[in-house]
C-alpha positions in Angstrom: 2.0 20.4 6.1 1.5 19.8 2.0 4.0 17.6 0.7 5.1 17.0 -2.8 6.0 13.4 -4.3 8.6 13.5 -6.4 8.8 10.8 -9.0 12.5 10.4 -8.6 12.5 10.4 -4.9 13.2 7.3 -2.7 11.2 7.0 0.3 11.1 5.1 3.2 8.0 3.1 4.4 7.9 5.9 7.2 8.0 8.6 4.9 5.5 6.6 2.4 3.2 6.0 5.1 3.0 10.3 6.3 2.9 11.6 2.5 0.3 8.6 1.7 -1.5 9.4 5.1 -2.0 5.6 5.9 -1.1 3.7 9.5 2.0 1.7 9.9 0.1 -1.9 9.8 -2.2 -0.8 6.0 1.5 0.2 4.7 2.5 -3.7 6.1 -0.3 -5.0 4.6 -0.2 -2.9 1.1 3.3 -4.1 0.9 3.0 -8.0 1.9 0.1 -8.1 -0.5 2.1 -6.3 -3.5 -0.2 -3.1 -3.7 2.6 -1.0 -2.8 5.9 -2.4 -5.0 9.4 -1.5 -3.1 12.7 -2.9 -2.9 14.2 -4.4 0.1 18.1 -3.2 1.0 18.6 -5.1 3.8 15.6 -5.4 6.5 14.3 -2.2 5.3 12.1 -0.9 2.3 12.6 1.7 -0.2 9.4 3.0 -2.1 10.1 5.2 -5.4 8.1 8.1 -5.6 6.7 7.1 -8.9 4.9 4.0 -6.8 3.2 6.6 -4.7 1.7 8.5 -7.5 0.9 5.0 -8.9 -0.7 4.3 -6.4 -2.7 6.9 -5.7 -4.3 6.7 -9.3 -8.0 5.7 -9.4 -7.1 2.4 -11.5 -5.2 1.1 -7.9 -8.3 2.3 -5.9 -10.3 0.2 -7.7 -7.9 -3.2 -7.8 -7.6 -2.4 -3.6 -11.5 -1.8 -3.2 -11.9 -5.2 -5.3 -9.1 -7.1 -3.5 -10.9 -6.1 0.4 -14.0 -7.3 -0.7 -12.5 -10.5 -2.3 -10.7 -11.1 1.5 -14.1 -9.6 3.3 -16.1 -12.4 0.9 -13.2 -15.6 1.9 -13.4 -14.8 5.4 -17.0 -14.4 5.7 -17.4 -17.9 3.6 -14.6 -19.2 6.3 -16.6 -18.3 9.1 -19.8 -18.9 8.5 -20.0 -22.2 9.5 -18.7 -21.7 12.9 
């Protein structure tokens, strides 16, 4: 099944997560760390469909690609003196 974003769409992180193809703990973690911007309405999310496409631009792949091995780099410098 092919979906469509629609800039003007609201989504929920449910419905984010199955057009954007990703697991429900990356969406957690894209949207703790600010990758992914939404707004909260009560305990729940709400992604605009203009944040998807954003996201999916090659400018974003880059910042995520440089942000995992920034985190991979900390937390090998954190563990290797254990």
């Amino acid at each position: 099944m092919n979906q469509e974003i629609k800039p003007n769409a609201v989504y929920t992180t449910e419905e984010a997560q199955a057009l954007l193809k990703i697991s429900k703990s990356t969406m957690k973690r894209q949207l703790k760390s600010g990758l992914i911007k939404a707004n909260k309405i009560g305990k729940q999310y709400r992604i605009l469909g203009l944040e998807l496409l954003r996201l999916l631009s090659p400018k974003v792949e880059k910042r995520a690609v440089a942000a995992y091995l920034n985190l991979k780099k900390k937390v090998i410098e954190k563990t290797s003196d254990w």
